[in-house]
N, C-alpha and C positions, 0 to 999 in steps of 0.2 A: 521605491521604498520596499523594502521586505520585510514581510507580516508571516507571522506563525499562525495556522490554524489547526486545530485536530477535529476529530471524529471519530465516534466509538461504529467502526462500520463500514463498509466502503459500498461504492455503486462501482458500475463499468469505467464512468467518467475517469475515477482516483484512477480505479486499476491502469487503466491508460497512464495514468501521470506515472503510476510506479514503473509500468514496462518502458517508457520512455525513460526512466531516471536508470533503472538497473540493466537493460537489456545488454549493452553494449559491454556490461563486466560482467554479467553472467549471462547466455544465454536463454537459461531456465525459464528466465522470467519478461524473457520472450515470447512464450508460452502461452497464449491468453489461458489456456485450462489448468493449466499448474497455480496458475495465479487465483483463479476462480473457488479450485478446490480450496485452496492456501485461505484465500482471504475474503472468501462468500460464503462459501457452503463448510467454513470450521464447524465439526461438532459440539465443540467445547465453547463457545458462541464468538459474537463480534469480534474482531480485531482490532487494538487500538491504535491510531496515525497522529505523527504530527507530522506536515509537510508545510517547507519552509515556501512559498511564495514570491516573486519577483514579477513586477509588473503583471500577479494573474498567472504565471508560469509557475509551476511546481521546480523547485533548482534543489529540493532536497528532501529528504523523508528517514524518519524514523518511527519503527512499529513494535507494536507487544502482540503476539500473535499467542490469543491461551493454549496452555494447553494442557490434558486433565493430568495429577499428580495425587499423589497418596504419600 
């Protein structure tokens, strides 16, 4: 069964689930430190995730990644 969960935030574990999900169409995000800066250390704070789950596998993701605006 596939379950949706989000997090406003990620640890190394997600980041994992996202380089496995996008590595392979981009290799940026291959990246562990692009990822890290991207999605740990935003200045403009947390990043929002939802990823889609199957059987405990991450098989999809979508994020809001802030960022500052005037």
């Amino acid at each position: 069964m596939t379950e949706i969960v989000t997090f406003a935030g990620v640890d190394s574990e997600l980041v994992e689930w996202i380089a496995r999900l996008y590595g392979n169409a981009d290799p940026k995000y291959r990246d562990r430190s692009f990822l890290s800066h991207l999605f740990l250390r935003n200045p403009a704070g947390p990043s929002l995730h939802a990823f889609a789950l199957d059987d405990g596998q991450a098989v999809g993701h979508c994020c809001v990644v802030r960022t500052p605006a005037r």
